[in-house]
N, C-alpha and C positions, 0 to 999 in steps of 0.2 A: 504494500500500500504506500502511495507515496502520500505526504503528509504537507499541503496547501499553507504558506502562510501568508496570513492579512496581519492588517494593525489590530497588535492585541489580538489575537486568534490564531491559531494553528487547526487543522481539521486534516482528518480522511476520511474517503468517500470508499464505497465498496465497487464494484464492476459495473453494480445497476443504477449507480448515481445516490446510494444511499449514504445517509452520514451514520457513521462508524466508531468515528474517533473525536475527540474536542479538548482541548485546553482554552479556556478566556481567560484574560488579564488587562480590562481594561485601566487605564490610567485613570487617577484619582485624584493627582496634582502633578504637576509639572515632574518630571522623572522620576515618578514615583505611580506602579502599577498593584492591582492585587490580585493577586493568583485565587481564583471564586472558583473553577469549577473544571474536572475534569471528568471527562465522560470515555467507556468504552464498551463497545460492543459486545454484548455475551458472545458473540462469535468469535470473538477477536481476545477474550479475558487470557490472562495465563499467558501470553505471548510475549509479555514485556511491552506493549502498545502506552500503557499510561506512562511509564519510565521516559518512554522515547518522546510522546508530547513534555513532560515537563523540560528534561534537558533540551530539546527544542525550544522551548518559550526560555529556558535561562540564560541561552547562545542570544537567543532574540534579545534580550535585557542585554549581557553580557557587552555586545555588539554595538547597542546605544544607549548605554552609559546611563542603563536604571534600574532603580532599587525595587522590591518588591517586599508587598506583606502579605502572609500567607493565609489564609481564610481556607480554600481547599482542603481538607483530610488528610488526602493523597499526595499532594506539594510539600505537606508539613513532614510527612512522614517522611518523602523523598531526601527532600533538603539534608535531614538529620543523616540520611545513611550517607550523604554526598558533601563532605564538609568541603571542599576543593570548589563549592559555589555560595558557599557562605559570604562571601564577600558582595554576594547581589541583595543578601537580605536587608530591611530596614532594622535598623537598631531596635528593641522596642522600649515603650518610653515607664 
């Protein structure tokens, strides 16, 4: 599956044009995103699909120089196994 990204969006579709796959992270202030919601297909679970949307959307941050705060379940948990991106998170206050 290849994996579409928009501002603040990353997505996969399946063969028949279905949507599949989803990470959002809309901006909230000025470089500053929040990772709300990641989504995957019971067809697609168990594959590593949700992994590969996040490190997807943190390249995305990575790339333009923005922080995020974690809201998502899945991002939270990710983040913790991934310290090597700890550097995109927002401090908390």
């Amino acid at each position: 599956m290849q994996l579409i990204h928009e501002e603040n969006r990353i997505y996969g579709n399946n063969a028949d044009g279905k949507l599949v796959a989803e990470i959002t992270f809309p901006e909230i202030s000025d470089g500053i995103v929040v990772i709300d919601h990641t989504f995957v297909d019971n067809s697609l679970r168990g594959q590593g699909v949700a992994g590969q949307l996040v490190q997807a959307a943190a390249e995305d941050l990575r790339s333009s120089k923005r922080k995020a705060r974690l809201t998502c379940s899945y991002a939270v948990a990710w983040f913790s196994r991934h310290p090597e991106y700890a550097d995109l998170l927002l401090a908390e206050e």
